[in-house]
C-alpha positions as CSV (number, residue, x, y, z in Angstrom):
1,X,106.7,85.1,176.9
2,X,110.5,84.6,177.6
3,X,111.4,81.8,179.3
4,X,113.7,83.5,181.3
5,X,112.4,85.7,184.5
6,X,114.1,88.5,184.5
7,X,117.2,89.8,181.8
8,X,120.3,88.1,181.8
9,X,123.3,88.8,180.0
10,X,122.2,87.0,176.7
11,X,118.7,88.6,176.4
12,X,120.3,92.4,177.0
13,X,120.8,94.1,173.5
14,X,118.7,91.9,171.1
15,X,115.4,92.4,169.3
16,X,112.4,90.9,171.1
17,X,109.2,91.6,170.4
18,X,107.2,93.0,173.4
19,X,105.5,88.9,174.0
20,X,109.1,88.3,174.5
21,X,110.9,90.7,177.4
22,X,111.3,89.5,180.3
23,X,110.0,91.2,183.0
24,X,111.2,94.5,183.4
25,X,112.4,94.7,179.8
26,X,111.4,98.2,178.0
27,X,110.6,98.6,174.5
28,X,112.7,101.6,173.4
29,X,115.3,103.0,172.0
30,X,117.8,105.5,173.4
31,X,117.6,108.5,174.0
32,X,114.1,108.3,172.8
33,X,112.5,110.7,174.9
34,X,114.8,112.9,173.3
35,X,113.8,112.7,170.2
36,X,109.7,112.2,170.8
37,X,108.7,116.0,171.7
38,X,106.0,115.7,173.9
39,X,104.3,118.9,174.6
40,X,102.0,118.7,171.6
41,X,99.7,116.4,173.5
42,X,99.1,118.8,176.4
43,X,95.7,120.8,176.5
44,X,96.9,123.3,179.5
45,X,100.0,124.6,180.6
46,X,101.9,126.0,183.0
47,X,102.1,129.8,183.5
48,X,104.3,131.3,186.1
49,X,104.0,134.6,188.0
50,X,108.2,135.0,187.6
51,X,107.6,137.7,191.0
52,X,106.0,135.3,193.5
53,X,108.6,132.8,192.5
54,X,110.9,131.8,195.1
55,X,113.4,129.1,193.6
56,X,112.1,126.7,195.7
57,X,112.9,124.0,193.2
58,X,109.9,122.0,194.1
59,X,108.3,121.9,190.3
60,X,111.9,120.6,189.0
61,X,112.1,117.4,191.7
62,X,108.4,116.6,190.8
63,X,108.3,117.3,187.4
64,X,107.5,113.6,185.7
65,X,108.7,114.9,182.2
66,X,111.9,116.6,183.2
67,X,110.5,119.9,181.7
68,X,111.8,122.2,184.6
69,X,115.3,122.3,185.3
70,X,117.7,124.3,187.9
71,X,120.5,125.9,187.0
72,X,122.8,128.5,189.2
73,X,120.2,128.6,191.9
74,X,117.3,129.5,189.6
75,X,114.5,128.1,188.3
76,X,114.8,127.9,184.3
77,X,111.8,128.6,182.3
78,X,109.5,125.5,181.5
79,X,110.7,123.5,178.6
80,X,106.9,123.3,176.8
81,X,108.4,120.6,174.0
82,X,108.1,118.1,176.3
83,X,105.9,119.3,179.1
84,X,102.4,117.5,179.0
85,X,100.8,119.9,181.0
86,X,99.8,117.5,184.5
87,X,100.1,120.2,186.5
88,X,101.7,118.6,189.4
89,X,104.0,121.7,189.3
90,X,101.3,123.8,190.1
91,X,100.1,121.8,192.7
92,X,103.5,121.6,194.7
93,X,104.2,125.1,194.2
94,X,104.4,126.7,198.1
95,X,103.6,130.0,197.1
96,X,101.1,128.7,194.0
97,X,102.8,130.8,191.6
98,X,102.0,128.3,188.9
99,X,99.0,128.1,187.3
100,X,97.3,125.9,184.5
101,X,95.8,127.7,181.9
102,X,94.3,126.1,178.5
103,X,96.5,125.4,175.9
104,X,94.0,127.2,173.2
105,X,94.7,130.3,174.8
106,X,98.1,130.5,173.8
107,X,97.2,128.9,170.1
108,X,96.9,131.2,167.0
């Protein structure tokens, strides 16, 4: 492990190996989420009833993978590259408009 506690100056921007990072270091590279499409690993997804939404916004502030996004007021329709398919959109949905269904289903 680094000798040093937390980053400093010298340690941001080189090559450590993951023994080596101080704490709170992070083993990436940018824009890496980007890049890694996600939604390959989910085994349910979301499906939304588009007339019981009411742009609420809430499955955009919780979504963990930034899949959901708000734009102009509205809701835009789930971004399934990188959604893993948690669910926690479904289960802060007020009016439960949302719901998980298995990934097979959609699967030719």
């Amino acid at each position: 492990m680094s000798k040093e506690k937390y980053p400093t100056k010298e340690s941001i921007g080189k090559k450590l190996g993951w023994r080596e990072i101080p704490i709170g270091g992070l083993i990436t590279r940018r824009a890496s989420a980007l890049m890694n499409k996600t939604g390959s690993w989910r085994s349910f997804r979301p499906v939304i009833d588009e007339s019981k939404c009411i742009n609420c916004s809430f499955c955009v502030t919780h979504c963990p993978d930034n899949a959901v996004h708000f734009k102009d007021g509205k809701r835009s329709p789930i971004d399934l590259d990188y959604c893993k398919g948690c669910g926690i959109c479904a289960s802060v949905c007020p009016v439960k408009c949302i719901k998980m269904e298995e990934e097979t289903k959609f699967k030719k």
